[in-house]
N, C-alpha and C positions, 0 to 999 in steps of 0.2 A: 511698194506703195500702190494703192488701185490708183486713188485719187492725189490731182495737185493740192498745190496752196488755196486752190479756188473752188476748190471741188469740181473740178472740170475731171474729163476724160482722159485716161491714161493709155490707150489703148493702142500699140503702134501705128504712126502715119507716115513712118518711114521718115527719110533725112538727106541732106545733100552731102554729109559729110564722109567720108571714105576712113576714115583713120581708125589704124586694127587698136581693139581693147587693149591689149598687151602692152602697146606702147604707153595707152593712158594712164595704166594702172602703174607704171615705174615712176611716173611724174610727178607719185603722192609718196607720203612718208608710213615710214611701216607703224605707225601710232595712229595714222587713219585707217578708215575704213576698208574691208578686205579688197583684196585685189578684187578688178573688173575680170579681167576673165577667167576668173575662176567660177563667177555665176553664167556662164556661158554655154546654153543650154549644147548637147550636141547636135553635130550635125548646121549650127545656126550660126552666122554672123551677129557682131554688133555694130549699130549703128549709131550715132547722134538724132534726134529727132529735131523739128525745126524748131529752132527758139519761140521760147513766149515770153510776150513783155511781164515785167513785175503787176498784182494787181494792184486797185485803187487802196485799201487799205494798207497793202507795204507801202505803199508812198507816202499817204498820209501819218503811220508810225516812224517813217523812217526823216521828213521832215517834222516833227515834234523830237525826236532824238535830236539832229543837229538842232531846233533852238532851245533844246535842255542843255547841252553843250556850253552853246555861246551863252545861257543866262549863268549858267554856273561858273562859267568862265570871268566873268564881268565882276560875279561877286564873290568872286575866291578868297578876297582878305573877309567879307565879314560870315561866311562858310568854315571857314577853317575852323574852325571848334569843334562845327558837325560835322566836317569829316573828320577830326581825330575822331570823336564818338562814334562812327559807322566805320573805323578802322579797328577800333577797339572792341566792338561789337562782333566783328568775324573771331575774334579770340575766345569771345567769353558766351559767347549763345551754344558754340559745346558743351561748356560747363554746366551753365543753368539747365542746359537740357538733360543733362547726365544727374543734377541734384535732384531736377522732378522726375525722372525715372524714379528714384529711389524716396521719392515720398514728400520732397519737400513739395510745402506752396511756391508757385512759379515765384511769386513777388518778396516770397523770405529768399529764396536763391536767389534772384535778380541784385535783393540787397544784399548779400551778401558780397556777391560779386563786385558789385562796383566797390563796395567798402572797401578789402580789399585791394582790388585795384589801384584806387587812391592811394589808398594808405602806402601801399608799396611803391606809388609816382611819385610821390610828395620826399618819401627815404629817400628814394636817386637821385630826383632833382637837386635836393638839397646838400646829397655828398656828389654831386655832378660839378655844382655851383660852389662846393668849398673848396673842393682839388682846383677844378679851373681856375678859383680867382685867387687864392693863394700864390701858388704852385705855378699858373701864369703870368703871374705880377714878377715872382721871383725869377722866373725863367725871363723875363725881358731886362730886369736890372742886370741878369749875370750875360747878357747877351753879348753888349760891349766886349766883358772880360774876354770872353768864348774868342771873339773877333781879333782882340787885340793879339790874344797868344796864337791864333791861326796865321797872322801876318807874320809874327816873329816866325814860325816856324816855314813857312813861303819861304822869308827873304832869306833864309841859314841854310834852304836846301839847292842844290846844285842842277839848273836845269838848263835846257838848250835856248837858244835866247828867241827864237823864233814863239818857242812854248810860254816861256815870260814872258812875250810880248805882248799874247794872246790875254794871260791870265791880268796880267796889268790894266787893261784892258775892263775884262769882266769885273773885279775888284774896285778898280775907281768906282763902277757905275753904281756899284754894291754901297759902295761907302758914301756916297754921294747923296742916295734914296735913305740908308740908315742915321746922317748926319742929319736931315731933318724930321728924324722919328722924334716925337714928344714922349718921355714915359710917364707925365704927368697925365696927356691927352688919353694914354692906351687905357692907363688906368681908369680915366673917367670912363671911355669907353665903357670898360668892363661892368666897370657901376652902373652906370645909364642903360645897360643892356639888361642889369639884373633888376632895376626898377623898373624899367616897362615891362616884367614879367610881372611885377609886383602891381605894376598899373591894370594891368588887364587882367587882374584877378579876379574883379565882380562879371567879367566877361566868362572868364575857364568857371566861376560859382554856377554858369549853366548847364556844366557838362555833367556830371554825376547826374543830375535830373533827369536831362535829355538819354544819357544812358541806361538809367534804368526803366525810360517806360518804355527805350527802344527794345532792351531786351522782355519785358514784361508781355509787351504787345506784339511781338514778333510773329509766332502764331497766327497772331488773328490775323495780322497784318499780313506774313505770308498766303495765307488761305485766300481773303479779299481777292490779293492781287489777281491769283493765278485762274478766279472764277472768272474773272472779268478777260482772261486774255481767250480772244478766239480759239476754238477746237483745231483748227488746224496749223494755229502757231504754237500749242502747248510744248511739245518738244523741243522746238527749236529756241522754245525763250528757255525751259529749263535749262538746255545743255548750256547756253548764254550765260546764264548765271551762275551755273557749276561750273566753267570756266575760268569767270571774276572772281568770284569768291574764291576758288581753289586756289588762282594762280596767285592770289596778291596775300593769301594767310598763307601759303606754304612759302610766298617770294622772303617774307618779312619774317615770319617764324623762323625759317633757314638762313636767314642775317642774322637775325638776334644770338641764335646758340653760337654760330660760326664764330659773330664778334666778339662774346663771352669768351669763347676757347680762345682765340687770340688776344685777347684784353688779359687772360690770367697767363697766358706764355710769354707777352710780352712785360709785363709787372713782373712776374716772377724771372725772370732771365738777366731781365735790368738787374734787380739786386744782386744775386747771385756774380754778374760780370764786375757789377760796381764793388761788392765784397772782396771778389778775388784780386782785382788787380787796384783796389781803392781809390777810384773815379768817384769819390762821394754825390759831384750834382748826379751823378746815376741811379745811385740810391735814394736821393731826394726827392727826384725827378720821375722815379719810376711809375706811379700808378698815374699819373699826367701821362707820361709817353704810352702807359696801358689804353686812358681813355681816350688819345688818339686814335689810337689802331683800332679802337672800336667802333668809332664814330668813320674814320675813313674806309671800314671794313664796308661799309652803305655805298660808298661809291667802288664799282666794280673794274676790277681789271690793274686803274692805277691808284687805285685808294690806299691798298696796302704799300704802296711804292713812296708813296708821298706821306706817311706817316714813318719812313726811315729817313725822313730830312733832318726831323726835329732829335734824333736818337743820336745820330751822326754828330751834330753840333753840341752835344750835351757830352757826348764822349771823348772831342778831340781835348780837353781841359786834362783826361785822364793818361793821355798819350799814346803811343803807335797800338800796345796790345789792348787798351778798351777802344780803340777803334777798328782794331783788327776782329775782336771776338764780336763788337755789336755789330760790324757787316756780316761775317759767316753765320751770327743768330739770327740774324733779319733775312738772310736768304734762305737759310732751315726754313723758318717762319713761314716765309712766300711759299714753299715749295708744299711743306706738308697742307696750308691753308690751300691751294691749286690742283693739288692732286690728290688729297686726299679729303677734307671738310666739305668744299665746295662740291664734288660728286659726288661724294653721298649723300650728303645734307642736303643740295639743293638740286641735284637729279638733270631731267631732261629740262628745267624750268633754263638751267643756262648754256643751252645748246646752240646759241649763235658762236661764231667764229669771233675769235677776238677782234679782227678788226671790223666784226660789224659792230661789235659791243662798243668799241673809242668810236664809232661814227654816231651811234645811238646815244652815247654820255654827251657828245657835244652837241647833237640836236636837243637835248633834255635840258642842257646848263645854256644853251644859245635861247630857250623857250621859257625857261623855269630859274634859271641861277642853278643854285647847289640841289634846290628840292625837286628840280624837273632831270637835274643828273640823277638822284636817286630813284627816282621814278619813272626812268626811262626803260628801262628793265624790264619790270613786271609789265609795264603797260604796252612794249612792243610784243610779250610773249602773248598778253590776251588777243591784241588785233591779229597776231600769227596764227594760233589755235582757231577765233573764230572765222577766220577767214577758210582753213582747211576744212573744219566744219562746211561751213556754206555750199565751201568748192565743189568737195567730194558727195555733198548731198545733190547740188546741180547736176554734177556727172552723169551717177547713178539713176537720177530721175529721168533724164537726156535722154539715154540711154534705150534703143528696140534692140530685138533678135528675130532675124528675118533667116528664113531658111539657107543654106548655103547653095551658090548656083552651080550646077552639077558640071563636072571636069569632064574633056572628052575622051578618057579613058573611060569612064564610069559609063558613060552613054555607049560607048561599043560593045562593055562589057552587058550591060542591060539587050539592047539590041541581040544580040548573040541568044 
């Protein structure tokens, strides 16, 4: 680049910093930008130049960001609509874009789209909300039973008394917290939960709207933006936002198929074990225990783990071999979901180390509950990428080539 952020001079002024390119360039990931010194002209050193502060306008954009933050933050309950609608939007502005390629009016694709859309959230929802509230009412009546024949099978087995001691132990506390379960209370719950969706209907009646003139205007709205952004920030907000946008439709598109694939291996397996060795709540239970594992497929790492609690206690009614075949399916399950769904599907998006991913799920559910675990994810991967962004742009710009200082062999050989 000739020119800064400011249009100031690019022109070597030299540097106090001594540290060879080579080691800079290992400090980055092979997904950024090319090694440093391999632009290293020959015969030249590289050097750091001396820093220069941010100018008045990053500061100025950069505090209007943090108080878009904190306002959006403040009003995240009465937001939430329009961010699903600006979540949904990253899905479906492909679409409409790909129908007016091919001739449609942007606004017959737009409607199309959310039509659609709907139509197909309002199906889910509603066989989402008959499995759960069926299928979870019955799975809490048979809970007891489940418990009761687990203790008989405890007290009939032969164990070291140190071991029972422990387990006596964990069990009381068990029964203690389940002796004051209400099943009248869960069940209201469950009702109460599916009314206040019902409540806040003429709230969701904003969303189709708001989505279709977000897709409709997009365009325009894109174009606006990007004229108003300085010349010398254009790239740097693109790559910004081909970041966001990339990372959080690929983070969520590559959940949704993942948890599909698991939600029909899990339904399908249940039956199939429940058939063979005739566990029936298995086969009742199954497409419940499938829309766990879908829904816990969102939280990463231990989602799948904790969706083999509910499998586990639904199998031990069928005895040793359907709780022997639902462990060995459920670890099939984990393994091919880990090693094979989750890298393909979801790529370098989930390239943190596992235990950075359970330190990040508990920063997200410590900030958020269950929706900041989910979102902790995607939104570590963005501040990752943009930060490498920035870094490797800093570097590069840093960055003189001053001649190299001639060795005293060189000088004898010249001399000569």
């Amino acid at each position: 680049m000739a020119t800064d952020a400011t249009g100031g001079d690019m022109t070597p002024t030299g540097g106090d910093t001594e540290d060879d390119a080579s080691a800079a360039a290992t400090s980055h990931d092979e997904a950024a930008s090319p090694p440093i010194d391999a632009a290293v002209p020959p015969g030249s050193v590289a050097r750091f130049r001396s820093a220069k502060g941010p100018s008045a306008p990053f500061w100025i954009a950069f505090l209007l960001g943090i108080l878009a933050v904190i306002v959006f933050a403040l009003s995240a309950s009465a937001l939430f609509v329009f961010a699903i609608g600006v979540a949904l939007a990253f899905f479906l502005v492909p679409v409409v874009n790909w129908l007016e390629r091919r001739g449609w009016k942007r606004w017959v694709a737009a409607i199309v789209a959310v039509a659609t859309t709907l139509l197909g959230a309002l199906l889910g929802l509603a066989l989402v909300i008959i499995v759960v509230v069926t299928q979870g009412v019955r799975l809490v009546e048979e809970l007891p039973s489940i418990l009761d024949q687990m203790g008989a099978d405890y007290r009939a087995a032969v164990l070291p008394d140190w071991l029972r001691a422990g387990l006596d132990t964990i069990i009381a506390s068990v029964q203690d917290n389940l002796a004051g379960l209400d099943q009248g209370a869960v069940v209201a719950g469950l009702i109460g939960s599916t009314l206040s969706l019902v409540g806040g209907f003429f709230a969701w009646m904003l969303l189709p709207f708001f989505l279709f003139y977000l897709l409709t205007d997009q365009p325009t709205m894109s174009q606006n933006f990007y004229a108003r952004v300085p010349a010398p920030w254009k790239d740097n907000v693109s790559t910004v936002l081909t970041i966001l946008v990339g990372n959080v439709a690929q983070y969520f598109r590559a959940e949704f198929v993942v948890g599909s694939i698991v939600f029909l291996m899990v339904t399908l397996g249940m039956l199939a074990i429940g058939y063979a060795t005739g566990a029936s709540l298995l086969m009742e239970f199954a497409i419940l225990l499938g829309v766990i594992a879908f829904v816990m497929e969102l939280v990463p790492q231990i989602g799948p783990i904790l969706s083999y609690i509910p499998a586990l206690l639904v199998a031990i009614p069928g005895g040793i071999p359907a709780i022997i075949l639902v462990s060995v399916y459920y670890f099939v399950v984990f393994n091919i979901e880990g090693s094979i769904l989750v890298p393909k599907l979801e790529g370098r998006m989930i390239s943190f180390s596992g235990a950075s991913v359970l330190v990040l799920i508990a920063l997200g559910f410590a900030l958020g509950g269950i929706i900041g675990a989910i979102l902790a994810l995607p939104l570590a991967s963005i501040v990752r990428d943009v930060f490498r962004h920035f870094f490797d742009q800093a570097v590069q710009e840093s960055l003189v080539f001053e001649p190299a200082p001639a060795t005293a062999g060189s000088d004898q050989r010249t001399s000569t």
